[in-house]
C-alpha positions in Angstrom: 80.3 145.0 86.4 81.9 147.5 83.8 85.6 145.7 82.5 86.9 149.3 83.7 85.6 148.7 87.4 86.4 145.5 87.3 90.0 145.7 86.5 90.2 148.5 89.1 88.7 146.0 91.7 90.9 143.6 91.3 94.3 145.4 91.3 93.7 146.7 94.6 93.4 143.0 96.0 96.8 142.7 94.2 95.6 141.0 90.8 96.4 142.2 86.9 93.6 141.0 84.6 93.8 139.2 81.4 90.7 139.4 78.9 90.0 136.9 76.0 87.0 136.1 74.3 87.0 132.4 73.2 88.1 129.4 74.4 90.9 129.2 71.3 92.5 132.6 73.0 91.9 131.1 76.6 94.5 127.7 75.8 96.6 130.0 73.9 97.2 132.3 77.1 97.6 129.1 79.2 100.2 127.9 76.6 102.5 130.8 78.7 101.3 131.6 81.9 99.0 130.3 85.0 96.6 132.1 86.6 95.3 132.4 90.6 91.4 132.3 88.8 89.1 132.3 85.9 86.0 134.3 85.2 83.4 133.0 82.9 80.5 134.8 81.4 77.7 132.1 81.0 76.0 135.0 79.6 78.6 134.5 76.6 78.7 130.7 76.9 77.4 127.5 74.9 76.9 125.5 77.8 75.9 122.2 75.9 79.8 121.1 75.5 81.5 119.3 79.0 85.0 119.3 77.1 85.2 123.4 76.9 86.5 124.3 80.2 87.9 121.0 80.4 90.4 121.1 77.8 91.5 124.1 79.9 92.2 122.1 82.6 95.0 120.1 80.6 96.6 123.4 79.3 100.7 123.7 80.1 99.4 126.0 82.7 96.4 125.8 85.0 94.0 128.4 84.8 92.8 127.9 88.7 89.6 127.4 90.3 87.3 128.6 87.8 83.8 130.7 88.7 80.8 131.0 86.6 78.3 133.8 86.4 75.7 134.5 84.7 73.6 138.0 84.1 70.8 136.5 82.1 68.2 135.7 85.0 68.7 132.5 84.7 67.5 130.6 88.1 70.0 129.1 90.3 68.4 125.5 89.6 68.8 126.3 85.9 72.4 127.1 86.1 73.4 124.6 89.2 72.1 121.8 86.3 73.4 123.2 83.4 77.6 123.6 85.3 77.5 120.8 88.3 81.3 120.8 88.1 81.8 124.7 88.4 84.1 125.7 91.5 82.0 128.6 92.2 79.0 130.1 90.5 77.6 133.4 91.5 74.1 133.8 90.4 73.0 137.1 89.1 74.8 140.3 88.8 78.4 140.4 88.9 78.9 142.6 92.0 81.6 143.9 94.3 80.3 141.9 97.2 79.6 139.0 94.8 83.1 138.5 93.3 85.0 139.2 96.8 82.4 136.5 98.5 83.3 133.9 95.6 87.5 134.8 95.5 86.8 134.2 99.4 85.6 130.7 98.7 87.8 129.5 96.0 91.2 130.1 98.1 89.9 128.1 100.4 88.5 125.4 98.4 91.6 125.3 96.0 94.0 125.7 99.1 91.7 122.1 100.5 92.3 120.6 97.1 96.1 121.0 97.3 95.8 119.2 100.5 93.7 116.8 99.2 96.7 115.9 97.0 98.7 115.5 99.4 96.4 113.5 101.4 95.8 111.1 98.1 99.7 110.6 98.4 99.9 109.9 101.5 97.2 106.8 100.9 99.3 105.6 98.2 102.2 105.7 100.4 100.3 103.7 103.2 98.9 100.8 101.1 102.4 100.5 99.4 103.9 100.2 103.2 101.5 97.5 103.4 103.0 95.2 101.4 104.7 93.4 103.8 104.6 89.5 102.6 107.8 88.0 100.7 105.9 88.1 97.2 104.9 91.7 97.6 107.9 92.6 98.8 109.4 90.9 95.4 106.7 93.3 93.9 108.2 96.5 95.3 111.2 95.8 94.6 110.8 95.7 90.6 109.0 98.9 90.9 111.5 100.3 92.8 113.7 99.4 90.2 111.3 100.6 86.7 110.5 103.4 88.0 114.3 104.8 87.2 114.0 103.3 83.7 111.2 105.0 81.9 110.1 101.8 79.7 107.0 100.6 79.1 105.4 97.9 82.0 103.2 95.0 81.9 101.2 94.7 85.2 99.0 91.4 85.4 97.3 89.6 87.9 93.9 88.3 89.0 90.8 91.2 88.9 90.9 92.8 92.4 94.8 92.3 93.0 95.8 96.1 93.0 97.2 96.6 89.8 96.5 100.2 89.2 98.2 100.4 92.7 101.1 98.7 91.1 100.9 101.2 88.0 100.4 104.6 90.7 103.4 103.2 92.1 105.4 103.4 89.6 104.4 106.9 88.5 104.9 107.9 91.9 108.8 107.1 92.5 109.5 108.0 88.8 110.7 111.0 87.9 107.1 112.0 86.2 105.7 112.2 89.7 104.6 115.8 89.3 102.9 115.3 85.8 99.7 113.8 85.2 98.6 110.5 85.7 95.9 109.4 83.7 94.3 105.3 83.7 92.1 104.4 81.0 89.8 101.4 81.1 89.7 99.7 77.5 86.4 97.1 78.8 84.3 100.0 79.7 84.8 102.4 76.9 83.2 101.5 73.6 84.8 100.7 70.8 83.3 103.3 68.2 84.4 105.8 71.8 87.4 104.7 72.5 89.5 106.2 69.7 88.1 109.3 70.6 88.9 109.1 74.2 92.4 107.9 73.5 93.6 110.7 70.9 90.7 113.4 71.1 88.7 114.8 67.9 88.3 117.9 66.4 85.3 119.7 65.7 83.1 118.4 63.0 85.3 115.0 63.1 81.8 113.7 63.5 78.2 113.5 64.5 78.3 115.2 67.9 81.3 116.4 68.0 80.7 119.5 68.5 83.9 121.0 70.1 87.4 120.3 70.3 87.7 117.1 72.5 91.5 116.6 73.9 92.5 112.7 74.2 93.9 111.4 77.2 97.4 111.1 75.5 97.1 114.7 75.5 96.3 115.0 78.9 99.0 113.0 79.8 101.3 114.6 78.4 105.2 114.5 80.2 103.6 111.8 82.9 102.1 108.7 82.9 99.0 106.8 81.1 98.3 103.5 82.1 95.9 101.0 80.0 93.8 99.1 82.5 92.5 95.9 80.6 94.3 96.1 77.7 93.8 92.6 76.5 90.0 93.7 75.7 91.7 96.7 72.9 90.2 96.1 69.9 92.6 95.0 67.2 92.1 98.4 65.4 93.1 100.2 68.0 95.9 98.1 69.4 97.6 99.2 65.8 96.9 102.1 66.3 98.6 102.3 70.0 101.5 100.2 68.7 102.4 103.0 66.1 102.1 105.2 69.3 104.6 103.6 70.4 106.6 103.2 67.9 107.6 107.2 67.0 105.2 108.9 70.0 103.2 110.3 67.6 99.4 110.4 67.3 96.7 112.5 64.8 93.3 113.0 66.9 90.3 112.0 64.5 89.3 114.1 61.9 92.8 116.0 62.6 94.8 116.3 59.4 98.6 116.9 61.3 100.5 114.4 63.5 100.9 115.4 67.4 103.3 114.4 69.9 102.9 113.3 73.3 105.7 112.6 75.6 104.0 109.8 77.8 105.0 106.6 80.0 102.8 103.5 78.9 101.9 101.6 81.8 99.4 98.3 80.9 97.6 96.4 82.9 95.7 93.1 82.5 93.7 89.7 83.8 94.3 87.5 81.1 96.7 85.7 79.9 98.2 87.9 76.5 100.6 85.4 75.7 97.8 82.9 75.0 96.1 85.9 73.4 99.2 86.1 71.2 99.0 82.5 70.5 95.2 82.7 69.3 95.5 85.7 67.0 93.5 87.9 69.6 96.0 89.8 70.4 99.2 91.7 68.3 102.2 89.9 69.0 104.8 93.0 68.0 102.4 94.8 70.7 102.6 92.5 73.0 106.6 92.6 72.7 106.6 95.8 73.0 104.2 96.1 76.2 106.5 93.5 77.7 109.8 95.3 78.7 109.2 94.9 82.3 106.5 92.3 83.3 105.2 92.8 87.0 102.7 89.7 87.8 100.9 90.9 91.3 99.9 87.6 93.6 96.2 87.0 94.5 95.3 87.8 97.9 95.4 84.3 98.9 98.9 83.9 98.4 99.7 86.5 100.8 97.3 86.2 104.1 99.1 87.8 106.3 98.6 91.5 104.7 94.7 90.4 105.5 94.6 92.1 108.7 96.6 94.9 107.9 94.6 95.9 104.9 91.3 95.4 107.1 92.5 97.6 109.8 93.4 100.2 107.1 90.6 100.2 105.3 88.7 100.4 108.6 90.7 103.4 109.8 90.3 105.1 105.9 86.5 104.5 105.4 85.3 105.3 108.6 87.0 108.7 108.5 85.7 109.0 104.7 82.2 107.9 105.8 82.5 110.1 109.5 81.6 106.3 111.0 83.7 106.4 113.9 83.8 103.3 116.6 83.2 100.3 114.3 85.4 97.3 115.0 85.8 93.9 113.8 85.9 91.2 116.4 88.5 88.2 116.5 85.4 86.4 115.1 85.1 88.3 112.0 88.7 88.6 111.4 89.4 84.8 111.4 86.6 84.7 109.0 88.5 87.3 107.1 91.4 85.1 107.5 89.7 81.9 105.6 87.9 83.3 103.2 89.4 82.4 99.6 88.7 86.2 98.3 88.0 85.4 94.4 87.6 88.8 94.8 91.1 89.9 95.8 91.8 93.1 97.8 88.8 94.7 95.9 86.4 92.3 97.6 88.3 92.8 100.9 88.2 96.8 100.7 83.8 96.9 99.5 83.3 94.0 102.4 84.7 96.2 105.1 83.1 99.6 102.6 79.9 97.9 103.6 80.5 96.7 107.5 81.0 100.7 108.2 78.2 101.6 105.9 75.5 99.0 106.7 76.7 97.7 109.9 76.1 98.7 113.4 78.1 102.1 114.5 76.7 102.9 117.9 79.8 103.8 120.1 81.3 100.6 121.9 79.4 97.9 120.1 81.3 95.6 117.9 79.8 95.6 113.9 80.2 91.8 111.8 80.2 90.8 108.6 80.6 87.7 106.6 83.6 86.9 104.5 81.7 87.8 101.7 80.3 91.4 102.8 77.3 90.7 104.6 76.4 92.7 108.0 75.1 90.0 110.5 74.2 91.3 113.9 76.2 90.5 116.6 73.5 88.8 118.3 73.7 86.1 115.7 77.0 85.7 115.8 77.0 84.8 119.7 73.4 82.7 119.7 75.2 80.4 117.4 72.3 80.0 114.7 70.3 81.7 112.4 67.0 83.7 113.0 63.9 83.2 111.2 64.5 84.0 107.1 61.2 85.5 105.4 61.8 85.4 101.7 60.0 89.4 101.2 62.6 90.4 103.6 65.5 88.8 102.7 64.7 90.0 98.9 64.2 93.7 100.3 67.8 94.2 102.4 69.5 92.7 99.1 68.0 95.5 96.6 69.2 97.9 99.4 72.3 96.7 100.1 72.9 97.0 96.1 71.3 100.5 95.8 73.5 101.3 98.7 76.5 100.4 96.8 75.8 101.5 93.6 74.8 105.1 94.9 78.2 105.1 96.8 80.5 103.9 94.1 78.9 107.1 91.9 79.5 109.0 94.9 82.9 108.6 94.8 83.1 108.5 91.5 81.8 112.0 91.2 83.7 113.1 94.6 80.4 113.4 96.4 79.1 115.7 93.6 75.4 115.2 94.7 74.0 116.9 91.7 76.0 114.9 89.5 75.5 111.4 90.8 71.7 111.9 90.6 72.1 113.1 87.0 74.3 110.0 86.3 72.2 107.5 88.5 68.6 108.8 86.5 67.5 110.1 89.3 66.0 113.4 90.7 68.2 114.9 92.9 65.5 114.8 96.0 64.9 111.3 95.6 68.9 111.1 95.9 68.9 112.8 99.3 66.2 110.3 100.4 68.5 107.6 99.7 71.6 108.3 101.3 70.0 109.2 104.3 68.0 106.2 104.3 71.3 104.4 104.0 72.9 106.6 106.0 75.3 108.5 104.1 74.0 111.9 104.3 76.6 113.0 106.9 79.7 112.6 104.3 80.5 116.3 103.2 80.2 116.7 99.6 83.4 118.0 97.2 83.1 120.1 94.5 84.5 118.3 91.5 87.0 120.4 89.0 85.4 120.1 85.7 82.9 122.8 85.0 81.5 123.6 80.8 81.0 126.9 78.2 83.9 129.4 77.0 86.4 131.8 78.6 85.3 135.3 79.1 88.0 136.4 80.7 90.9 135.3 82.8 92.5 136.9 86.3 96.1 136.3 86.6 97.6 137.2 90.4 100.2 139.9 90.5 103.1 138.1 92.2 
């Protein structure tokens, strides 16, 4: 479609059009103003760099649901591989029908995502309302009371306990709450990756880095950033996030000019840093100046009685998530619950009932079991009173399921049901995916679309109101 035509379709659905031709001109534009959609010419596009349209993303303003397409004959599978993040992609010609069929589809997908949002706070809201013993209630209560001061805080507590809960929290009553909140995890990232990650680089910093890469201080930027595991920063780095700290100023690597980000530190951590301190294995001046507000979160075993209330609303959340309906836990199971010492915290108490709805028995009006520690039984068991016959092959064969099962569902969320995506990330084809989850019975779940998508503006739509 001619510019000329296209500018002249869009106006009389109420729209002025912006064109740019780079990426550079695209953030500049975004600097100013936000924009209902974004058109991108694949045609136009190096589509071997994630960060391109994703450093949109974190402009001052957001450029909207962005759709990709292409004029080059590419094949759908070619381009579906190449952008599995896109919001829309229309294959072939850019037509009349094409464009009004894909500005159909993005309203409603970006008008589901807003409710998504709001949905995702309304979670948050729920498991904080669950905090109902005395030692969570001493736990609210001090976030109640940092949120209003905009300090840094030191969460800590045993792996499991709901500290990034804790840290959400705290963005959430602050005044920040409309910013971004972004959680880094300092274990998973590498070292020689994590600078990188932190600060961004710039093109050419080096090998690979091909394109502008924005930090997540960047990203962050007027809201919240919280360092999950930050007793595993390396001791070049924790240096490096001190002087952060210090003035709120940052260089990304291979960048010659200081940047500022106006960010919330939030840590978070399992160990003890005060013995780290002690050893030399962690900066003392950092750890002082993590340590403004120290929030220590109680293991699950300290507070029992939230047990059945976080059972019964992570039955209610994941069987709506999963479309699982009519799966209970009978008293039996629940005073299992009740005993079990959960070295596992609320994690191990949220994948145990994760797996009950997946791999338990759903038919309407029976009751599904577990173990304490995750394991479907069959009810049958349960009332005979002892076990049925074990074969080894067997046994061996539900474990590397049960496994597969959660590993294919953690990247499922992780992606946001992104199908494509998680096969990519799993190393597996996408057909063999399929197989899987319907095997295990997730196939029912409705994929989401996920908000990242790759290659350079071509030009930007901008609605007229």
């Amino acid at each position: 479609m001619a510019r000329g035509r296209l500018v002249g379709f869009l106006r009389e659905r109420g729209y002025d059009a912006w064109f740019v031709s780079s990426r550079a001109e695209a953030a500049a534009t975004l600097a100013d103003t936000g924009f209902a959609f974004t058109l991108v010419d694949t045609d136009l596009a190096a589509l071997d760099s994630p960060e391109s349209l994703e450093s949109l993303k974190l402009q001052p303003h957001s450029p909207g649901p962005i759709i990709l397409f292409s004029n080059d004959g590419h094949s759908s599978s070619t381009v579906e591989a190449a952008s599995p993040s896109a919001d829309h992609i229309i294959y072939g010609s850019l037509t009349p029908a094409n464009l009004e069929t894909a500005l159909q589809y993005v309203k409603l997908r970006f008008a589901s995502s807003r409710t998504s949002d709001v949905s995702r706070e309304a979670w948050l809201q729920r498991e904080i309302a669950l905090w109902r013993s005395d030692k969570m209630q001493e736990v609210c209560e001090i976030v109640q009371r940092a949120a209003n001061i905009d300090v840094t805080v030191l969460i800590s507590g045993e792996t499991g306990t709901g500290k990034d809960l804790v840290a959400r929290a705290i963005h959430h009553l602050s005044s920040r709450q409309q910013a971004p909140y972004v959680a880094v995890n300092c274990a998973a990232v590498p070292k020689d990756l994590l600078e990188s990650e932190l600060f961004g680089h710039e093109r050419g910093a080096f090998t690979g880095a091909h394109q502008l890469k924005i930090g997540r201080f960047e990203s962050a930027n007027h809201g919240s950033i919280l360092f999950d595991e930050i007793g595993d920063l390396h001791p070049e780095l924790q240096a490096k996030l001190l002087h952060v700290l210090q003035d709120g100023t940052f260089s990304r690597v291979g960048g010659k000019s200081a940047m500022k980000a106006d960010v919330r530190i939030l840590a978070a951590t399992n160990r003890d840093l005060a013995m780290a301190v002690s050893t030399a294995r962690f900066r003392d001046d950092l750890y002082y100046r993590l340590n403004v507000i120290h929030i220590v979160v109680p293991p699950l075993r300290e507070r029992r009685e939230e047990i059945p209330l976080l059972a019964a609303y992570f039955m209610e959340r994941y069987s709506k998530l999963y479309q699982r309906e009519n799966v209970e836990l009978s008293q039996e199971v629940m005073d299992r619950l009740m005993r079990h010492h959960y070295p596992g915290n609320v994690r191990e108490l949220e994948n145990t009932i994760k797996r009950l709805i997946v791999l338990g028995d759903t038919r309407p009006g029976k009751t599904a079991s577990s173990s304490p520690n995750g394991e479907p039984q069959d009810s049958t068991f349960l009332d005979a009173g002892h076990p049925p016959a074990v074969f080894l092959k067997h046994v061996v064969r539900q474990a590397v399921r049960r496994t597969e099962t959660e590993e294919i569902l953690k990247m499922l969320e992780r992606t946001r049901w992104n199908r494509a995506k998680a096969a990519r990330f799993l190393n597996i084809s996408y057909r063999s995916l399929l197989y899987k989850m319907k095997e295990a019975g997730l196939e029912r779940t409705p994929p989401t679309v996920g908000l990242n998508v790759w290659s350079d503006i071509h030009s930007m739509t901008r609605s007229a109101d």
